[in-house]
N, C-alpha and C positions, 0 to 999 in steps of 0.2 A: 373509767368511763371514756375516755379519752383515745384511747384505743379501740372500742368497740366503733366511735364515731368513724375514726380515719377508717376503719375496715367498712363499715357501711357505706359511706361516701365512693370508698373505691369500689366497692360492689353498684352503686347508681352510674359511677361513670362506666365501668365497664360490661356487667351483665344487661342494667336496666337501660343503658344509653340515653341517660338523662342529659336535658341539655348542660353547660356550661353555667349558663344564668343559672337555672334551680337547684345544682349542685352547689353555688355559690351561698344563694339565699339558704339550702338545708345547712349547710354549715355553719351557718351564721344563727340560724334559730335554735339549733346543738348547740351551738355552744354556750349562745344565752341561757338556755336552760340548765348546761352542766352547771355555770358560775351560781346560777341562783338556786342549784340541787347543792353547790358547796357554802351557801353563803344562808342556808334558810334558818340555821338557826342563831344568826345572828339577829333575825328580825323580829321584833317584838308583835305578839297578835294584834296589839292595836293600832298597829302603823298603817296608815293610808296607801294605797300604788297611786304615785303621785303621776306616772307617763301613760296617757291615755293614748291607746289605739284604736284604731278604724277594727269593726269585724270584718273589715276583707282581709286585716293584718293578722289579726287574731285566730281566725281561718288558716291561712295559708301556714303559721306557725304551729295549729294544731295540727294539719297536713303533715308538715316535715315529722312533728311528733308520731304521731299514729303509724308511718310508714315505717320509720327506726325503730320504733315497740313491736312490729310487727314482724323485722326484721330480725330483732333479738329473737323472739319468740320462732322463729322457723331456725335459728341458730342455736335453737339448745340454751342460751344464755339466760332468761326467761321465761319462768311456765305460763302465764298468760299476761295479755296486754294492758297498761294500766290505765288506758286512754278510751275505753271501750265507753265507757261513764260517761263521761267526760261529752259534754252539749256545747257545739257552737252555736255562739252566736248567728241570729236571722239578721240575716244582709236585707240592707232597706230596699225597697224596690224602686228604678228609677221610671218616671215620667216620660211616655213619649216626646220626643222635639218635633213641632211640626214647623212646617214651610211654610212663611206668609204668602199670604194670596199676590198681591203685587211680583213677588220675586219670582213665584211659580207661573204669574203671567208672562213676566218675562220670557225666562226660560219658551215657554210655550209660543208665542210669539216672536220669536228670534228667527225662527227658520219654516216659519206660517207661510212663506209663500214659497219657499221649494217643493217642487213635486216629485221628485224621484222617489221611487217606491222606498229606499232607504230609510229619508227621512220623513216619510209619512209613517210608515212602520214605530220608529222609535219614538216620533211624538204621539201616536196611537198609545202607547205601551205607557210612558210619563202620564199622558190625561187619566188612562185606565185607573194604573198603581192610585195618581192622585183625588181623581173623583169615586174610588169605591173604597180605598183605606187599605189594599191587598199589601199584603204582603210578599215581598219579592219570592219565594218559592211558590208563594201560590199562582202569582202570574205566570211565573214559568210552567208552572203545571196545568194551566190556564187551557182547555180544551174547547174544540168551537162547538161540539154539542152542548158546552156548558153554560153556553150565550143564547139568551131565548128574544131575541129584539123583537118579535111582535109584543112579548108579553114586559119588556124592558127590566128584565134582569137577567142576574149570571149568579151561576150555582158555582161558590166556592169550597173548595174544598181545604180544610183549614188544618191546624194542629189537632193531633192525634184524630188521623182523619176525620174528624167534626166538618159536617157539609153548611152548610148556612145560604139564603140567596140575599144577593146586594141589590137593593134597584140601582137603574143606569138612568143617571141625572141628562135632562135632553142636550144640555152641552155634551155629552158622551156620545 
């Protein structure tokens, strides 16, 4: 097994131009898993996995697996993948961070009484992002028929183009 790793590893750095880091990290998840492909049946069924990982780790180690099974398997070595089964772990989803109000005054007040079109433009763009919740593609995508100020909203157009309208709060 051991030989097939060094031939794959050198096939990521030189056909796949994988970086240096991920060639590192595949290496290192090979080879964990060759010792514990040579060492499984020292282990009794009833033993505990006593080193608990994160499923970002767990992930990224089923990655390097899947891609060298997959690699075997286009090399003849192989007739099918054995990782195909095989269910990651769901990654927790993280929480927005927002900006407190104070700090966002700041900022916004900072440069309140310059008037060059510059920087009215970009604290235009900060209040925008801040009082309607956009997201930075979406602002940029942000079009002025999509701004209705008689009617005081703006037609977002969001992920997977999903349109949605924000009202525009009268500080806006």
């Amino acid at each position: 097994m051991s030989m097939e790793i060094d031939s794959f590893l050198s096939y990521l750095k030189n056909i796949k131009r994988y970086s240096a880091l991920t060639i590192t990290a595949y290496k290192e998840d090979l080879n964990q898993f060759r010792e514990f492909c040579e060492k499984v049946e020292l282990i009794r069924q009833d033993e505990e996995i006593t080193s608990k990982m994160t499923a970002r780790s767990v992930r990224r180690k089923l990655s390097s697996l899947r891609t060298y099974f997959r690699y075997l398997v286009r090399e003849g070595k192989l007739t099918e993948d054995p990782t195909e089964i095989v269910v990651a772990p769901k990654m927790g989803k993280r929480l927005p961070v927002f900006v407190p109000d104070y700090q966002m005054d700041e900022v916004l007040d900072k440069h309140a009484s310059d008037k060059d079109f510059a920087n009215i433009r970009d604290r235009m763009v900060l209040m925008t992002a801040y009082y309607t919740g956009m997201r930075r593609s979406e602002l940029v995508a942000l079009k002025l028929e999509d701004v209705d100020l008689g009617g005081a909203v703006i037609r977002v157009n969001g992920k997977g183009d999903k349109q949605r309208i924000v009202p525009m709060l009268p500080e806006l």
